[in-house]
N, C-alpha and C positions, 0 to 999 in steps of 0.2 A: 581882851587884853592884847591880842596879837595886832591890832590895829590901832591901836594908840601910842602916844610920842609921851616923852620922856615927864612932861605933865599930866598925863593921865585925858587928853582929849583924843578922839579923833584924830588919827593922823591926814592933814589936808591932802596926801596923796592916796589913799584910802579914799577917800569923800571924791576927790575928782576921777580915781577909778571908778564909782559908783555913776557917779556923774555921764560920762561917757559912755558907760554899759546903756543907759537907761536913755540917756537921749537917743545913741544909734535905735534902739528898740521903736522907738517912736516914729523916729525916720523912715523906717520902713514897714510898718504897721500897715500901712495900705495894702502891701504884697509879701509880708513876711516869710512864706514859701519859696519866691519868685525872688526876691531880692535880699541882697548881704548890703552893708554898710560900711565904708573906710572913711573915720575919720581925716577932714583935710584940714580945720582949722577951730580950735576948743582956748575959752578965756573964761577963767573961773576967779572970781570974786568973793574973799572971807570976811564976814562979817562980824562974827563971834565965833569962840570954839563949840564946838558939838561937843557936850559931855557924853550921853546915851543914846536911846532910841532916837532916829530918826527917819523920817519922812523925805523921799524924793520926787517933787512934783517937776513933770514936762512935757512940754506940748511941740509940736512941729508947727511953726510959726507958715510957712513956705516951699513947697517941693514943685521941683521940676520935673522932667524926665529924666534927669541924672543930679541934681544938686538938691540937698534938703538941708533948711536952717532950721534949727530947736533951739528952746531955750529951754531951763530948767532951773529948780530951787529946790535945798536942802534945806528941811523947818526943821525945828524940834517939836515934841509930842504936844508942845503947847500953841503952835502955829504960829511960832517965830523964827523968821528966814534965817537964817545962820549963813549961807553960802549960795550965789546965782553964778549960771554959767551957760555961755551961749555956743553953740560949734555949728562947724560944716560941714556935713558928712556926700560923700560920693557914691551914688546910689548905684550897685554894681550887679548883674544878673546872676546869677545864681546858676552854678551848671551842674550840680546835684542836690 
């Protein structure tokens, strides 16, 4: 309940916090000891509201040695996208 708007959905900033968390995670996946992520540039896309349970799928499209592109998608539990979002995170080393 803490995360839903005054209709009873998903709050879309809720979903793009999720959003965000899950893409950087991917971003750095390759070296996730060795590397942190700084969002430089996220465009998220709502399609319908999210009622309940859902699904975040995302993939790292592209990594460099410092820039990585992801995209990703919010389904619902019946494997209907509800919300796509694409960002670009800063691949930064990690000193602890």
């Amino acid at each position: 309940r803490e995360l839903t708007n005054s209709r009873g959905d998903i709050h879309g900033g809720a979903l793009m916090s999720a959003l965000d968390f899950t893409l950087s995670v991917v971003a750095r996946a390759h070296e996730p000891l060795k590397v942190g992520s700084a969002t430089i540039d996220m465009s998220t896309h709502f399609y319908t509201p999210a009622k309940s349970n859902i699904d975040i799928i995302a993939t790292c499209k592209r990594r460099g040695k410092s820039i990585a592109f992801c995209e990703g998608e919010v389904q619902g539990r019946d494997g209907v996208v509800l919300a796509v979002a694409r960002a670009v995170f800063k691949l930064v080393p990690r000193t602890r």
